[in-house]
Structures are given as C-alpha cells and as structure tokens.
C-alpha positions as CSV (number, residue, x, y, z in Angstrom):
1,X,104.5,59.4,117.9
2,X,105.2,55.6,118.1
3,X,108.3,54.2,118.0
4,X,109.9,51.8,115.6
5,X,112.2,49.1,116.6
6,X,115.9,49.3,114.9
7,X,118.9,47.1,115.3
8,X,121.2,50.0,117.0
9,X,118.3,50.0,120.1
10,X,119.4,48.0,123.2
11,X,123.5,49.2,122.5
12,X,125.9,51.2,123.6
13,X,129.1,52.2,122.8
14,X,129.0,52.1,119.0
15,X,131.9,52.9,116.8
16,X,131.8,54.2,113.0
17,X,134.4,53.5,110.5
18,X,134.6,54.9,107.1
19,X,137.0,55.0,104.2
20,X,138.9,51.7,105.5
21,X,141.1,51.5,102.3
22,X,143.2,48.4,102.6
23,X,142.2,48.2,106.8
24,X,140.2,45.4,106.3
25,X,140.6,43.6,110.0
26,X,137.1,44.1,112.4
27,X,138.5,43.4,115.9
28,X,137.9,40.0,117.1
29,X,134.8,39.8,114.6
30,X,136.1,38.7,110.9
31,X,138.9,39.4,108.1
32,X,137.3,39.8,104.7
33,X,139.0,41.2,101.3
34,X,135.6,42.9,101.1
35,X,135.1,47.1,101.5
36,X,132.1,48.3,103.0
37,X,131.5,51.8,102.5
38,X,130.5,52.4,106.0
39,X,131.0,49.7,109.3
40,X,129.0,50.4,112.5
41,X,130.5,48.5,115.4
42,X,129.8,47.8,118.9
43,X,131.8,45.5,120.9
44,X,129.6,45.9,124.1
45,X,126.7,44.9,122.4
46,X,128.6,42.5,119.6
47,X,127.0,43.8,117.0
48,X,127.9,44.7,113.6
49,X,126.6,45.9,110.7
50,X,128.3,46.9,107.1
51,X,126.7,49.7,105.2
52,X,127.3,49.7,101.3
53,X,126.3,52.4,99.2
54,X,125.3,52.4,95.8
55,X,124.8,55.6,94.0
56,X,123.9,54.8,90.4
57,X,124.4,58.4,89.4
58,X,125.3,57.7,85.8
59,X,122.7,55.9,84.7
60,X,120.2,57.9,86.2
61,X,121.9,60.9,84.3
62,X,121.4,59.5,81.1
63,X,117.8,58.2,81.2
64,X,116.6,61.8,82.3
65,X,119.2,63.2,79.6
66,X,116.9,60.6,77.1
67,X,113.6,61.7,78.8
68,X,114.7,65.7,77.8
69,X,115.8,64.9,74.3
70,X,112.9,63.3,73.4
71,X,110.5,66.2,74.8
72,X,112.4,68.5,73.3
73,X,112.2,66.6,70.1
74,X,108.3,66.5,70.3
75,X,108.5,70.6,70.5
C-alpha cells in the first residue's frame, strides 16, 4: 500500500476545536467574525486549517421525493 501525502504529515501536537459559537480568536494566528464548523490547529508546526461542512440535506430530500413521485406516477 503506498502512501499519500496530506497536510497533517510532518506535525505534531495538533489541537481540534469544534462548536466555537461566538469564540472566534485563533491564538496568535487571526480574529475573523467567520464560523468554521471544525478548526484543526497546530502551533508547533504553525499550521491551520478550517473545516466547513455543508450538508445539503434538504435539497437532496426533495429531488429523491420528485424522483419517487414520478415513478410512482408511471405505475
């Protein structure tokens, strides 16, 4: 098995925050109004990376509720 490259290789020390509500103050890195979903941080290494998740459950529910109706229909 080979094995890819990813940007958490080569550090240590890496910290996960979730659900930062109004927190929105990385240490020593930036202040932003904005809300990730997920922040991976390591200091040692002075990486960061922001993880935002978009689950677009609604739509998705629809179309396939379309997609049924209309086979049914053709029944």
């Amino acid at each position: 098995m080979t094995h890819r490259s990813s940007i958490l290789d080569g550090t240590t020390g890496w910290n996960m925050e979730v659900n930062l509500g109004k927190r929105l103050v990385f240490p020593d890195v930036v202040q932003t109004t904005l809300r990730p979903d997920i922040v991976l941080l390591s200091e040692t290494g002075k990486k960061l990376i922001v993880i935002e998740l978009t689950v677009p459950w609604r739509q998705g529910v629809r179309k396939e509720e379309s997609e049924v109706n209309s086979a049914n229909r053709s029944l």
